[in-house]
N, C-alpha and C positions, 0 to 999 in steps of 0.2 A: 504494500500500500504506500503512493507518494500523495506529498502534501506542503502547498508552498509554505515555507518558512515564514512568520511573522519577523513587520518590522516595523522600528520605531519611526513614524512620520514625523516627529519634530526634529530629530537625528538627520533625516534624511533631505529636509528641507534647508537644515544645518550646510548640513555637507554641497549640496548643490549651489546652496552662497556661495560656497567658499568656492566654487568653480570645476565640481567635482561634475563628472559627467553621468545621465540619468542609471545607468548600470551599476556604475563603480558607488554612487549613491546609495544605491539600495543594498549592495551587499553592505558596504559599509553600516548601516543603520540596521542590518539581521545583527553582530556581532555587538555583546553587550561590552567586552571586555573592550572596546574601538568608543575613545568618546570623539569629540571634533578639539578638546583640548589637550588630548594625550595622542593625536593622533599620527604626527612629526616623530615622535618619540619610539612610537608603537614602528612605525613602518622602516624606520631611520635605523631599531635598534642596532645601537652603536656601541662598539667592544670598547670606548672609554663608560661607557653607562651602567656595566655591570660593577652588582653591590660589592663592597669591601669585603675582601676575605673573614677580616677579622666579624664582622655582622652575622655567621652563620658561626653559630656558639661551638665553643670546643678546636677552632681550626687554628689561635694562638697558641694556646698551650701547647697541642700536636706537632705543630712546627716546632716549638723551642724545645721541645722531645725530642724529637726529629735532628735537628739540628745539631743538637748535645750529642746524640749518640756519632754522627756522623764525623762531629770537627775530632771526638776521640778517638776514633778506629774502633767503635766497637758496630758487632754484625746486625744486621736487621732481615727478618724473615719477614716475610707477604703470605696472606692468606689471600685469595679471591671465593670466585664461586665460578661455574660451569657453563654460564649462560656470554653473553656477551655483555652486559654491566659488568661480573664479575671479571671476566678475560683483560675486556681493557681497563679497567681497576687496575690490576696487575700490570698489566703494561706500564700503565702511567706510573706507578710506586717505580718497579724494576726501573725503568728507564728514567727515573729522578734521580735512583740512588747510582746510577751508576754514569749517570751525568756529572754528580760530585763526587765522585770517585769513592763512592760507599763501599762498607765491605757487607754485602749482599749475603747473606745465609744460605737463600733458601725460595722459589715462590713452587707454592702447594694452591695448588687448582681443585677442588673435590671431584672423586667420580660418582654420576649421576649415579651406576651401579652398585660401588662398593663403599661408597660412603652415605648417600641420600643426600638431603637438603641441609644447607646451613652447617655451620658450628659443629660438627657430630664428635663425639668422645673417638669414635673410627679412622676420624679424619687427624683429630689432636696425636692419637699414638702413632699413625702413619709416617706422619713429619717431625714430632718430637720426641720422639722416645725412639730412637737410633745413636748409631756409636759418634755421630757429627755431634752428637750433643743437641743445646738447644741456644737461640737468639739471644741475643741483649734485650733486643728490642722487637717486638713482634705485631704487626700492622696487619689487622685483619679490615677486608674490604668486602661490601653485598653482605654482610651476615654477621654476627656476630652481637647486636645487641641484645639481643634478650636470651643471652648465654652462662648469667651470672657462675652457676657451679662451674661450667667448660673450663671459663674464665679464673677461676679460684685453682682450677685441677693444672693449668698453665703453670699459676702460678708456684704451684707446689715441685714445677718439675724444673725449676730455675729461672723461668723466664723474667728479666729485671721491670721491665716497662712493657705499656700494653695502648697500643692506639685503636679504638673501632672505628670504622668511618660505613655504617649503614643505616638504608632509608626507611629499613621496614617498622614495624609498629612496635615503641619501647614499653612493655608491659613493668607494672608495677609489683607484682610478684618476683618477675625473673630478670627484669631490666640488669643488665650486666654493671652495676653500680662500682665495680670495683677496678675499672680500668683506668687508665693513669689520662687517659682522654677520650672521650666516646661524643663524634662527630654526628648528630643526626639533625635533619630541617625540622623533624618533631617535636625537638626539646628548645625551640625558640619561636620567633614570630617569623616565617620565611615561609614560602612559598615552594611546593613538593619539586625534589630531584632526586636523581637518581643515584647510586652511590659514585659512579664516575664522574657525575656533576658535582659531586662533594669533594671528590680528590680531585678536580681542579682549582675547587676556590681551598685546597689545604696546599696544593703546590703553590699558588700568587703569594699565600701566606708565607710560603718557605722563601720565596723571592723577598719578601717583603724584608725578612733578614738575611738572608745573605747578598743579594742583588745578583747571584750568579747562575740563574736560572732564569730561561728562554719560556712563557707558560705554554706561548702559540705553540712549539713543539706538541703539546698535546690537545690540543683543542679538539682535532679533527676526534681525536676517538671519546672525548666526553658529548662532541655532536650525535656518534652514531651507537653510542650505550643510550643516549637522552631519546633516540626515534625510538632503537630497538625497546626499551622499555616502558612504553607507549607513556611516558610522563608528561602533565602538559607541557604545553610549547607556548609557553607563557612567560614573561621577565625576563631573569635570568637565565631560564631556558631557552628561549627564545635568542636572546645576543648568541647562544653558545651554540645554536643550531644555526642560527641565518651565518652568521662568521666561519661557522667549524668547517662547512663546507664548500667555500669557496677553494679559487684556486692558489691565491697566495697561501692558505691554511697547509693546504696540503702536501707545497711544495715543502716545508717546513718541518712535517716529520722527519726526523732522523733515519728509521729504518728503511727497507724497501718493502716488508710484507705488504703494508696496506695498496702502493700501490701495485705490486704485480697479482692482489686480488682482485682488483679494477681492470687491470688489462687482461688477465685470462678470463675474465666473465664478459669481455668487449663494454665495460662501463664508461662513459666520458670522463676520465680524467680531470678536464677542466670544464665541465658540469655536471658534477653527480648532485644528484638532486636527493628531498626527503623518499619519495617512491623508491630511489633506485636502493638506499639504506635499506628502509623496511622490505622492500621484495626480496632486493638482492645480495649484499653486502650483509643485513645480521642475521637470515638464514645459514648460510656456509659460514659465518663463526661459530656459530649456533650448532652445527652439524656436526662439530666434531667432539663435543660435552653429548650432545645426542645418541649415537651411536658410537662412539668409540670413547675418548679421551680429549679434556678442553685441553692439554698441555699442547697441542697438535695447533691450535689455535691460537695459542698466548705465544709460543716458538716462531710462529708467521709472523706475528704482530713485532716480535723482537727484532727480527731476521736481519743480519747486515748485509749477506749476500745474494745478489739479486740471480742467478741460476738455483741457487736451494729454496730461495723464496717463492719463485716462481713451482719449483716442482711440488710445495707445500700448498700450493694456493691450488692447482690440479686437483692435489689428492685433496682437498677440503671439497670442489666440484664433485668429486665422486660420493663420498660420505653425503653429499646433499641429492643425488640422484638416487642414491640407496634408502634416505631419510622419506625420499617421494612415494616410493614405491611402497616400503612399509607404512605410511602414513594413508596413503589411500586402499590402501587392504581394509586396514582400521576402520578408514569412514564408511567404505564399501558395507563392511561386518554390522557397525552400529545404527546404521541408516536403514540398516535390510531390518533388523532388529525392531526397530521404532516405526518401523512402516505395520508392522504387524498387530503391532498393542500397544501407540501411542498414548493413547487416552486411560492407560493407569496413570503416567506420571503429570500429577496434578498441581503440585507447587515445584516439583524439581525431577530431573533426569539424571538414573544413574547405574551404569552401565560395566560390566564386570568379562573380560575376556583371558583367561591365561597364555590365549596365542599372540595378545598384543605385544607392541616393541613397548618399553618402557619411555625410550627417548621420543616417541610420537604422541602423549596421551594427551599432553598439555595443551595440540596444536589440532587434535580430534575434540577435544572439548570445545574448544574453541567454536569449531565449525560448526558443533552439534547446536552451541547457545545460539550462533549467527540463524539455522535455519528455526528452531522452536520457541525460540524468546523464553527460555527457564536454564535457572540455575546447575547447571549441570557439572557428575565426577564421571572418568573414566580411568575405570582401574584396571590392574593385568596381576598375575600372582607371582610371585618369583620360588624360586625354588627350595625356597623353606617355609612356603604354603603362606606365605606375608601378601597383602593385598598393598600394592602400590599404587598411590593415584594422585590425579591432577583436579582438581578442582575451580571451576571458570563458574563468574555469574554477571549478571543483566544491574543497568544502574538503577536500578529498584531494589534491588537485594545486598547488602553491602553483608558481606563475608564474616566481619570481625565478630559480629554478637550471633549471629548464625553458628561457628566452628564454636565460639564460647557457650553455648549450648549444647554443642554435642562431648565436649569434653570429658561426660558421663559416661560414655561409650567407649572414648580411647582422646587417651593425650598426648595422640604423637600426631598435632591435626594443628593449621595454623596457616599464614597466608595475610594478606591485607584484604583490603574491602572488595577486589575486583577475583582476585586468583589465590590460590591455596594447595596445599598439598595432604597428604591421608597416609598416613601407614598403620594397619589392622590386621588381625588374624584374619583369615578365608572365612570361618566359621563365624566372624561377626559383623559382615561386610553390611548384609540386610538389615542388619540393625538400627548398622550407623547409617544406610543410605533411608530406615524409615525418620531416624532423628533429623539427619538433614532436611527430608523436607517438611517435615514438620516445623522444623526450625525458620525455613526459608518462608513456607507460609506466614507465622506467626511475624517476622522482622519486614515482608516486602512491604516499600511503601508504595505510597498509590500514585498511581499513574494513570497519564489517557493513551488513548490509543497507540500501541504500536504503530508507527509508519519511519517510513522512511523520507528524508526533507530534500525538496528541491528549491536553490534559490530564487531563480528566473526563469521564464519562456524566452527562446530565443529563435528569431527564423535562420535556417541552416545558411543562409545566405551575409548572414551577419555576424558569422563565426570568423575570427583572422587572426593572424598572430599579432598583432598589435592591441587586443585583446587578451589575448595569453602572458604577454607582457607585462603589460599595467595590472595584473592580476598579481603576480609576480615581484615585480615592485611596488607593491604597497600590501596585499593581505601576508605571500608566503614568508618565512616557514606554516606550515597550517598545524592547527591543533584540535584533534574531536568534540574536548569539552566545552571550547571557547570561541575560537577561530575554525572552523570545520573549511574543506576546502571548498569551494563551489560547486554545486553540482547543477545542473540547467537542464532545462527541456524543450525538446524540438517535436512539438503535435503534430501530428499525422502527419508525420512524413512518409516519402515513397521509399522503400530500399532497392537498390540497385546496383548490378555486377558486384553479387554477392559471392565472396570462395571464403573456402575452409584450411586453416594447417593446420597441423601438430607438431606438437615436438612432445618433450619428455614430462607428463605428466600436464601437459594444456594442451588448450584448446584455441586459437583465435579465427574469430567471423570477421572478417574486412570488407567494407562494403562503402558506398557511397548514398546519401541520403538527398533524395532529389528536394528541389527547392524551386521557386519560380525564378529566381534572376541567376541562380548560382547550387554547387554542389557541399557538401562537408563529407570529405573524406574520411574515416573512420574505422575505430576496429574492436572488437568485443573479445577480451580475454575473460577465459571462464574456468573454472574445477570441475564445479559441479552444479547444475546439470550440463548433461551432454546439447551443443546447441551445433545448429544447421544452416544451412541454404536456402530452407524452406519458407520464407519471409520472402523470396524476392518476390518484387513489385507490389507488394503490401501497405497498407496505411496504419503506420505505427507510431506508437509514442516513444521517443527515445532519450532518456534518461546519460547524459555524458559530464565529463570534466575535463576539460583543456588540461594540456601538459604543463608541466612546471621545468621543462628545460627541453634543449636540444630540440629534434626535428620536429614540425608542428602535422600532431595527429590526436585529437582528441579520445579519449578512453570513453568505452560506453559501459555506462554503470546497469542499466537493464533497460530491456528493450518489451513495450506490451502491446499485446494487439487492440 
């Protein structure tokens, strides 16, 4: 179901004073976060405008931690996580300390497999209870706040000092109170980022004393941790994503993994855009925490040589064709599933397969909540009969007093308000999945109609890249919550010299949309469902978004008859 987006007429009548032309008007006046006097500001965001290091609580002290260990020679070990927040966490730590010629311990990546999520007691023996001994100084990043025992158990096995720098939610039972600095946006007045958006304003901080630190060197990967982990693109996020990805950013990295991942995927170099991040760029970091080992991903990211970098950025391609294929079994399995006896799950969906991949469940969830609009887990069982699972939900149902609910069940459950994770015996999977939705009935708030928003009607004849442009410089980086990109519509249009390709696990319809003075060229990439040829010379409604870089071919978002 679409439905044009409300906008504010004083806003828009605002904006059209000011010279703004009747399109760019209106979007303008859909987005609340856009006033007419923050709006230079908003569009400008400018890499001198980002807040002072010191302003996100806990990244002074950090630093003079940091610092002290470094000017003495003593070691510093990194913790990340699997995902790509945690990979380039790690990156930017490793590549700090060894900018100032640190003596680096150690970075410990967790496996998705053999260690689970977060902080685990599995992950702390793996890395510190070996014959290398243990850090001076130990800087865990993505994880580690509300680890308080982990944290104590650290500290028992010598570790001097302890930095956290993560964004998830600091609970007040377990909150890790005993770390020598614990960096989170939670525990101040700041605005959500993500943990690698944390470890750059903790790097400006370290500039901020020593002055011997370049921060732009990492920019580009708190840009593409800040997409991959869908935070807004707001403020701070916003400078760090419109800036991270340009082309002076990137020339600016030190290593070459990042870009011989951009050229073996054929990505613009000197315009990768937010799309190309999110599709393409933190899937294959993603793919190798997924199916194999993140170390495979943080070693790219390190990489000084550009032939080993390149054959790492390959083999990261394949682990992401292998991710495809196992991922759409999955949806194939649970789609077939819910086609049959949708109509038990009444507040939430939840789905239990021992053939599933572990590293796909997160990204099956996913899909499942995009087609049914409910809170949905997708679990698989590992081989000591433990049900493993991912947890996704709708912005009606926020996760934290939901999982605080089921805690009765099993207390190995947890996540923020969007995504969560489950570890359970096999024999109490139903239990937890009837508490869940019990839970999720009792917390959803109310809402109207599911629909999906479009912002404008537009004749196919008045699509151009100058268009595309002004769209570009002034709304993008785009953000879901706030900023949404624009999506337009072209009424009954004619489709025409319509074809079909494939490649590996898609689908695209390329076609032209007739118009009276002129045509809009165009292309429909899709998963699922399966679409066709079958449209030509039809009167359809076509649902699209202009590109945000490179060749002008507008993306079609859904097409009805």
């Amino acid at each position: 179901m679409w439905k044009l987006r409300q906008h504010n007429t004083e806003k828009e009548k605002a904006y059209l004073e000011m010279g703004k032309g009747r399109l760019m008007a209106r979007l303008l006046s859909q987005r609340e976060c856009i006033t007419p006097d923050n709006l230079d500001e908003f569009t400008n965001a400018s890499y001198s405008s980002l807040s002072h290091p010191h302003s996100l609580k806990g990244t002074e002290e950090a630093a003079r931690i940091f610092c002290k260990t470094v000017s003495e020679g003593k070691s510093i070990g990194i913790v990340g996580d699997y995902d790509v927040d945690g990979i380039a966490s790690a990156t930017m730590l490793s590549e700090l300390c060894y900018s100032l010629s640190g003596n680096v311990f150690g970075v410990f990546l967790p496996s998705r497999f053999r260690h689970g999520y977060g902080l685990s007691s599995k992950a702390i023996e793996d890395f510190l209870t070996t014959p290398k001994g243990v850090p001076d100084l130990l800087i865990i990043a993505d994880c580690g706040a509300n680890n308080e025992p982990e944290i104590q158990a650290i500290r028992k096995l010598g570790v001097k000092n302890i930095i956290i720098i993560d964004h998830h939610i600091v609970s007040g039972k377990t909150a890790s109170k005993s770390a020598d600095a614990l960096i989170n946006w939670r525990l101040c007045d700041k605005e959500e980022m993500c943990a690698a958006g944390q470890v750059y304003q903790f790097i400006r901080a370290v500039r901020c004393l020593t002055g011997k630190v370049d921060p732009i060197e990492y920019l580009a990967y708190a840009a593409i941790a800040t997409i991959a982990d869908s935070v807004p693109v707001i403020g701070d996020n916003r400078i760090i994503v419109k800036n991270g990805l340009t082309e002076s950013t990137l020339s600016r990295v030190t290593s070459c993994g990042l870009g011989s991942l951009l050229e073996s995927n054929r990505i613009d170099y000197h315009n990768l855009t937010q799309k190309d991040v999110a599709f393409r760029v933190a899937p294959r970091l993603n793919a190798a925490g997924r199916m194999y080992e993140p170390d495979i991903a943080h070693g790219l990211l390190t990489e000084k040589n550009p032939d080993d970098a390149m054959k790492v950025a390959k083999l990261l391609e394949g682990y992401n064709d292998e991710r495809k294929k196992l991922q759409k079994q999955a949806e194939n399995d649970a789609f077939d599933t819910l086609s049959i006896d949708k109509k038990r799950y009444q507040h939430a969906i939840a789905l239990l397969n021992p053939d599933w991949h572990l590293g796909v469940l997160g990204i099956v969830a996913s899909k499942i909540v995009d087609a049914f609009g409910l809170p949905t887990i997708i679990g698989t069982v590992t081989k000591e009969g433990m049900v493993r699972a991912s947890i996704r939900s709708i912005p009606e149902v926020d996760l934290v007093p939901v999982l605080e609910d089921c805690k009765n069940v099993s207390e190995e459950c947890g996540g923020h308000s969007a995504a969560g994770g489950l570890t359970v015996p096999q024999e109490n999977f139903e239990e937890f999945a009837r508490a869940f939705s019990e839970a999720c009935g009792k917390h959803k708030a109310s809402a109207t109609q599911h629909a999906r928003l479009y912002d404008a009607a537009l004749k196919p004849e008045t699509i151009c890249v100058d268009t595309a442009v002004e769209l570009v410089n002034t709304l993008y980086p785009y953000c879901q919550q706030n900023n949404p990109e624009p999506i337009f519509l072209t009424p009954r249009g004619k489709l025409r010299q319509m074809s079909l390709a494939s490649g590996k696990g898609w689908d695209r319809l390329s076609f032209r949309i007739e118009g009276s003075n002129g045509n809009l060229s165009s292309q429909f990439v899709t998963f699922r469902p399966k679409v066709g040829t079958d449209y030509e010379g039809e009167l359809v409604d076509v649902y699209f978004s202009l590109p945000q870089g490179g060749n002008f071919q507008p993306t079609v978002e859904d097409i009805i008859t």
